[in-house]
C-alpha angles and dihedrals in degrees: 000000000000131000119207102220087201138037141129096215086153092067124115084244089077095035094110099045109016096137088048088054106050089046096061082045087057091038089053089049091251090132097162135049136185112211120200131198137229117188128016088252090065094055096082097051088039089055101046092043095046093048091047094055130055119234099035117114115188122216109190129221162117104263110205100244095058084061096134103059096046124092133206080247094059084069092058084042088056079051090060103034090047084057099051106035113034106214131192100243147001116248167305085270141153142073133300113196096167083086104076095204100059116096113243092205093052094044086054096047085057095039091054097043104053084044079064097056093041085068112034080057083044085231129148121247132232102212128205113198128166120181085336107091098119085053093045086048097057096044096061099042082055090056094040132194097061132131129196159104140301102212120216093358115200103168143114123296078240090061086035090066096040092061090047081057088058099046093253120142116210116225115231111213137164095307087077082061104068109076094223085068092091099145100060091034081056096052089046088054092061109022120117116268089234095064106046126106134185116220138160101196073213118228092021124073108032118211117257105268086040107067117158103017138116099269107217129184088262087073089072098091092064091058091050096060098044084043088050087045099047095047093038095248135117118256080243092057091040097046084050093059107038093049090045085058086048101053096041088050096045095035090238120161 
């Protein structure tokens, strides 16, 4: 059984066949899922979908390229909804400096923010970084005592490292997949069991073989076995391992 440790199965892109959707997941053995936000609008629908079907687990958050909908209130509001509702992460989280617009200040402010009360809740975090590893890196090594993912990593074996120093796993998605990714099929190879991570970013990144389509959970089970060859394991021994790191970073059973 696999767990996708990322995917955005509350979004309007699966409105229309959500429950089809999550069948051909199970049937594919991808029986868990961790949904991130994204806004504070999307909490509510995450919630109540996450609490009607087994097997999805919500992280809330204010992800950095959705700035300029978030208020210095929605972070009061995580506060609250952490507290009620107990979830299994903070996140998606993080800072995106590809898109040129977005304020690199303000995406901090809400970054750091959201890392203190990771670990005040003693909570993982599901990070978001985009060209800004060196940046995510030294944030949380300025909070201190978390624990997470870097979602869809895409860095240096260099970056890679710094993050195992500070106890974060990296997620592994559809970009694994494209052989002219050789830099980040090189660093998979090599990389230790205890930080790896499986994840889709459903119904974003789409698998090689698969551009321009909806990417769903079931699609899992592609990444697992680029992710086995290139390390020299079977998908059973891969799928072991990733879902072990999942269950020890979200506190699943």
């Amino acid at each position: 059984m696999l767990i996708d440790s990322h995917s955005h199965i509350d979004t309007e892109a699966f409105d229309a066949d959500r429950d089809a959707v999550l069948s051909r997941a199970a049937h594919a053995g991808v029986d868990r899922q961790i949904v991130p936000a994204i806004a504070r609008s999307g909490w509510a629908k995450l919630g109540e979908l996450c609490a009607a079907k087994a097997g999805l687990y919500p992280a809330y958050g204010l992800h950095p390229m959705y700035l300029e909908e978030h208020r210095p209130e929605h972070l009061d509001a995580l506060v609250a909804i952490i507290e009620r509702e107990n979830p299994v992460a903070i996140g998606e989280c993080g800072l995106d400096y590809y898109v040129e617009e977005l304020d690199h200040d303000e995406q901090m402010r809400y970054f750091k923010r959201q890392l203190e009360l990771a670990r005040h809740y003693d909570l993982p975090v599901v990070v978001h970084a985009r060209r800004a590893f060196d940046e995510v890196a030294a944030c949380i090594r300025r909070v201190g005592k978390l624990r997470g993912v870097i979602h869809s990593f895409s860095g240096s074996t260099q970056q890679a490292e710094a993050f195992y120093k500070l106890d974060f796993m990296l997620g592994i998605g559809g970009p694994v997949t494209y052989p002219r990714a050789r830099r980040l099929r090189e660093l998979v190879a090599d990389m230790p069991d205890e930080f790896l991570l499986l994840e889709t970013d459903s119904p974003d990144q789409p698998l090689s073989g698969h551009q321009g389509e909806r990417n769903e959970p079931a699609r899992l089970r592609e990444v697992l076995s680029v992710v086995a060859g290139l390390r020299k394991e079977s998908d059973e021994q891969t799928a072991r391992i990733t879902t072990i790191n999942a269950e020890r970073l979200f506190g699943l059973t």
